[in-house]
Backbone as numpy.savetxt, mean C-alpha at the origin, in Angstrom:
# Nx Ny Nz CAx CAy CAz Cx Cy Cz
16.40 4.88 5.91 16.14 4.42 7.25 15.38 3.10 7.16
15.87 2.13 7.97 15.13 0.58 7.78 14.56 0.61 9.42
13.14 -0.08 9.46 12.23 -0.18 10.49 12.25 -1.78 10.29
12.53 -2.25 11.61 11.99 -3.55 12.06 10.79 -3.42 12.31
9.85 -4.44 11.58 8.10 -4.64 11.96 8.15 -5.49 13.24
7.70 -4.43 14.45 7.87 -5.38 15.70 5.96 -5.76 15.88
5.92 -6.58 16.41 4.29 -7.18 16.56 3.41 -6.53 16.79
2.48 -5.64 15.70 1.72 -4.64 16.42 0.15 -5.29 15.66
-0.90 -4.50 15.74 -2.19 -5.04 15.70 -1.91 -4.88 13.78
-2.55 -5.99 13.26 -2.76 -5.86 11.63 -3.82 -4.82 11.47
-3.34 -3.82 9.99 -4.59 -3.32 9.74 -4.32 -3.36 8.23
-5.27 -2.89 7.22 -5.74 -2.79 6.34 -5.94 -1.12 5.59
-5.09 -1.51 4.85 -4.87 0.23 3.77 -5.76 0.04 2.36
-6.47 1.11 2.53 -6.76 1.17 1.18 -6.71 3.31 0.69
-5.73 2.77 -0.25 -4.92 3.67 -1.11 -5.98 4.21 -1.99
-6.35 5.17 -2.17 -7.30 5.80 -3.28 -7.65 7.21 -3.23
-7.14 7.96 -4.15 -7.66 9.44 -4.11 -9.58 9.71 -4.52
-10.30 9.26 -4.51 -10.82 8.98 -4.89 -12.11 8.33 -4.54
-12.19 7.12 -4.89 -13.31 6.05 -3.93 -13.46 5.65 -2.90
-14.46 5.14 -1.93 -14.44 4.80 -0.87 -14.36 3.17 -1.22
-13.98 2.02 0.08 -13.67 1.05 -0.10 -14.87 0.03 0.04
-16.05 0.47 -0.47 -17.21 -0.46 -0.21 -17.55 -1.94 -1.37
-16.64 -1.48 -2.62 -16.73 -1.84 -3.53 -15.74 -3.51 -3.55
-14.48 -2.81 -2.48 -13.70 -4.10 -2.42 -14.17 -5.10 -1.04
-15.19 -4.72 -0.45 -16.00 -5.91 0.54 -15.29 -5.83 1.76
-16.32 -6.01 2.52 -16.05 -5.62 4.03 -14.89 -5.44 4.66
-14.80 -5.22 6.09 -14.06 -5.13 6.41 -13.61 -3.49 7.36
-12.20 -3.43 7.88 -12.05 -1.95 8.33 -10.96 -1.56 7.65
-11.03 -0.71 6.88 -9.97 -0.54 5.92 -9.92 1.09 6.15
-8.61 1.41 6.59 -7.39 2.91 6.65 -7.76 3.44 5.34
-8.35 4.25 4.98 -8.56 4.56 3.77 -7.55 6.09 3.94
-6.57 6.03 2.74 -5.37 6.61 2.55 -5.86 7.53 1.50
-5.56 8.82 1.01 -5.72 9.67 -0.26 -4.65 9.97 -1.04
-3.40 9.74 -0.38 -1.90 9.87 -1.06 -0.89 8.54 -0.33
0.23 9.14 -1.09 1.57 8.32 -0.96 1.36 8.83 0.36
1.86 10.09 0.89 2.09 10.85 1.88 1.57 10.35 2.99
-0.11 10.39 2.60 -1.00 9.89 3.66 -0.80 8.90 4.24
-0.17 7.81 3.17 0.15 6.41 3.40 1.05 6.22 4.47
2.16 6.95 4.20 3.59 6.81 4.83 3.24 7.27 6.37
2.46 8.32 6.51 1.71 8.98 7.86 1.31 7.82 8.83
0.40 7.48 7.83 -0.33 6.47 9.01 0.57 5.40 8.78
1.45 4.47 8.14 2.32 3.76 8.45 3.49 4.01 9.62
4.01 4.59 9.49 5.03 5.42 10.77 3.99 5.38 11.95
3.07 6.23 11.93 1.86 6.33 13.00 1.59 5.18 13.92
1.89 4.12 13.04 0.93 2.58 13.75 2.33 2.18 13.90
3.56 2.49 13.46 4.46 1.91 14.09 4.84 0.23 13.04
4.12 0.47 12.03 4.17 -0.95 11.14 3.51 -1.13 9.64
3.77 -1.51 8.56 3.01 -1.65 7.36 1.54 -2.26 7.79
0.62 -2.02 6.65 -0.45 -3.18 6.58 0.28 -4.43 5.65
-1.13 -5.20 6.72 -0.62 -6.58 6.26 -1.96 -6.81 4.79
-2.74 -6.19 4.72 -3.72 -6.39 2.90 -3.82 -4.61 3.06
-3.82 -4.44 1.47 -4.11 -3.17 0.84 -4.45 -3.47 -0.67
-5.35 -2.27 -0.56 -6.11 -2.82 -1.66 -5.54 -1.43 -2.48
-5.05 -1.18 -3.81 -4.28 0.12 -4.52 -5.08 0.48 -5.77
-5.08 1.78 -5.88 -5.31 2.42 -6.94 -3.80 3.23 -7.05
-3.41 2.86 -8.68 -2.23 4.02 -9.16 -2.30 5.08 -8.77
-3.18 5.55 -9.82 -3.09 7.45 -10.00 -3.96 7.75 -8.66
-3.04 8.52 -8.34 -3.59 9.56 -6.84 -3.84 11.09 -6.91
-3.81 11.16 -7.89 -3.87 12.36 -8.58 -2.41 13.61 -8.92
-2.44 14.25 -9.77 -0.67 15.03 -9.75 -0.11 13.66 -10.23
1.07 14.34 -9.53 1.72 13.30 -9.87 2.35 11.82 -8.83
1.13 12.03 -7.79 1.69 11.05 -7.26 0.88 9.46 -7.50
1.21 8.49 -7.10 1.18 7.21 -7.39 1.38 6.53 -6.22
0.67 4.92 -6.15 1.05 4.54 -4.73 2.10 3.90 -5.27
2.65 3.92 -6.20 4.29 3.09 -6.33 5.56 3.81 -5.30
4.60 5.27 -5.15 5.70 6.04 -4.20 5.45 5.36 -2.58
4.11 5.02 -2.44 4.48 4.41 -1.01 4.96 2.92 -1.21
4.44 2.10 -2.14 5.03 1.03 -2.24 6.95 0.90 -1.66
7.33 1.55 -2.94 9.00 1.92 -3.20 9.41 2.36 -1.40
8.71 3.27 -0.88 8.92 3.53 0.39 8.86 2.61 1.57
8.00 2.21 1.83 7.42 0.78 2.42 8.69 -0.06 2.41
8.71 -0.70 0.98 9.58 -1.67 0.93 11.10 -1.70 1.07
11.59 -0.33 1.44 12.63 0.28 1.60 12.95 0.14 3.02
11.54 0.61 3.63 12.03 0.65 5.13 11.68 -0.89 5.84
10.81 -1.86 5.32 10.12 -2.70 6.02 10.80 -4.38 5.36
11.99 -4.16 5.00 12.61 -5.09 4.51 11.54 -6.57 4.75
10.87 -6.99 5.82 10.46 -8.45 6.22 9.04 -8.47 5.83
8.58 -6.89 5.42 7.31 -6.96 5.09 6.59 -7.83 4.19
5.33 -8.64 5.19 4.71 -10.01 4.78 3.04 -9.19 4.87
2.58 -9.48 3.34 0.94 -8.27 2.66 1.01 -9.04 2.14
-0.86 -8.97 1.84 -1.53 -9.59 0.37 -1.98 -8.38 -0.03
-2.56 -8.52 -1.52 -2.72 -7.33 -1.93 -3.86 -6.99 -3.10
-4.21 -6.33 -3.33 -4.94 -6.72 -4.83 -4.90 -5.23 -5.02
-5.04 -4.83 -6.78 -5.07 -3.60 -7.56 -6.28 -3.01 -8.11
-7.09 -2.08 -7.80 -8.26 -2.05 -8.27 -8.41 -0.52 -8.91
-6.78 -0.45 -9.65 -6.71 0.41 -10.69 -6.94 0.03 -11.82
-8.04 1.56 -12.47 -8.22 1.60 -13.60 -7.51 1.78 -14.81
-6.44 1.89 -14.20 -5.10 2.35 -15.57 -3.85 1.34 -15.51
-4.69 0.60 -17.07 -3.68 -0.92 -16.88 -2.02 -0.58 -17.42
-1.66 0.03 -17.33 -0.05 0.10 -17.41 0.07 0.53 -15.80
-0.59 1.10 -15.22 -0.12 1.49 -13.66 -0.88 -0.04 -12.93
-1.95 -0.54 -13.28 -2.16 -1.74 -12.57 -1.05 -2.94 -12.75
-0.20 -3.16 -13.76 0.87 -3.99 -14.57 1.95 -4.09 -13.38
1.76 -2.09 -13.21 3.42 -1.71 -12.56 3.16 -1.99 -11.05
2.14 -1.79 -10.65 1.92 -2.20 -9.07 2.31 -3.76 -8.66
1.49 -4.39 -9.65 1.48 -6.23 -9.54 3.33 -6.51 -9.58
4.00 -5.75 -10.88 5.07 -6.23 -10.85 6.16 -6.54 -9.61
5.80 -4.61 -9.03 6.95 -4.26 -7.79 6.53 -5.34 -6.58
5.27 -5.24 -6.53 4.80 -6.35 -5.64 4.69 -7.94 -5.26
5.06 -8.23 -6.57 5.82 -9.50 -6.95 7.18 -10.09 -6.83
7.61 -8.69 -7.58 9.13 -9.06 -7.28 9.79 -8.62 -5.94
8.94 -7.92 -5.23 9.38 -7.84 -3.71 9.19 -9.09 -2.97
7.98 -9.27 -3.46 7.53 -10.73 -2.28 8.64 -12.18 -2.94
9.05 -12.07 -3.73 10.43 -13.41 -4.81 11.31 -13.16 -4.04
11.71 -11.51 -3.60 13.33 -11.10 -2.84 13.50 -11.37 -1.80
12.52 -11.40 -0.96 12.28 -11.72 0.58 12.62 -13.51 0.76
């Protein structure tokens, strides 16, 4: 299913099973605990965030590459900045990559 991003208010995701977002500096940041969670409040608001700040491991086996992969599936025009403030540099590698080469395809 593909969603047109129609003009809604920007907000700010931060992805983390884990930490709270005090560490990555102010701001009002959606603080997410899963892929799942992610996709929730995305659908919810009717639109992606436009900055998110990611941690990989979410614990199990999920990963935010699963909301990434999702996201970018449905939000074809989707325009984010982003930064990784995972501790696990083969999952910080894999975030930067998908996120790169999404923003080249567009």
């Amino acid at each position: 299913m593909l969603f047109r991003s129609p003009v809604r208010e920007p907000w700010a995701l931060f992805l983390d099973d884990e930490r709270d977002p005090s560490f990555v500096g102010g701001g009002d940041w959606v603080v997410c605990r899963s892929s799942e969670g992610a996709i929730q409040e995305t659908v919810s608001r009717g639109c992606p965030p436009s900055v998110m700040s990611l941690d990989h491991d979410l614990g199990g086996d999920d990963t935010a590459m699963q909301y990434l992969r999702w996201a970018m599936g449905a939000y074809e025009g989707w325009d984010f900045t982003y930064r990784v403030h995972s501790q696990n540099p083969v999952g910080r590698d894999n975030l930067v990559a998908l996120c790169e080469s999404f923003r080249r395809s567009r």
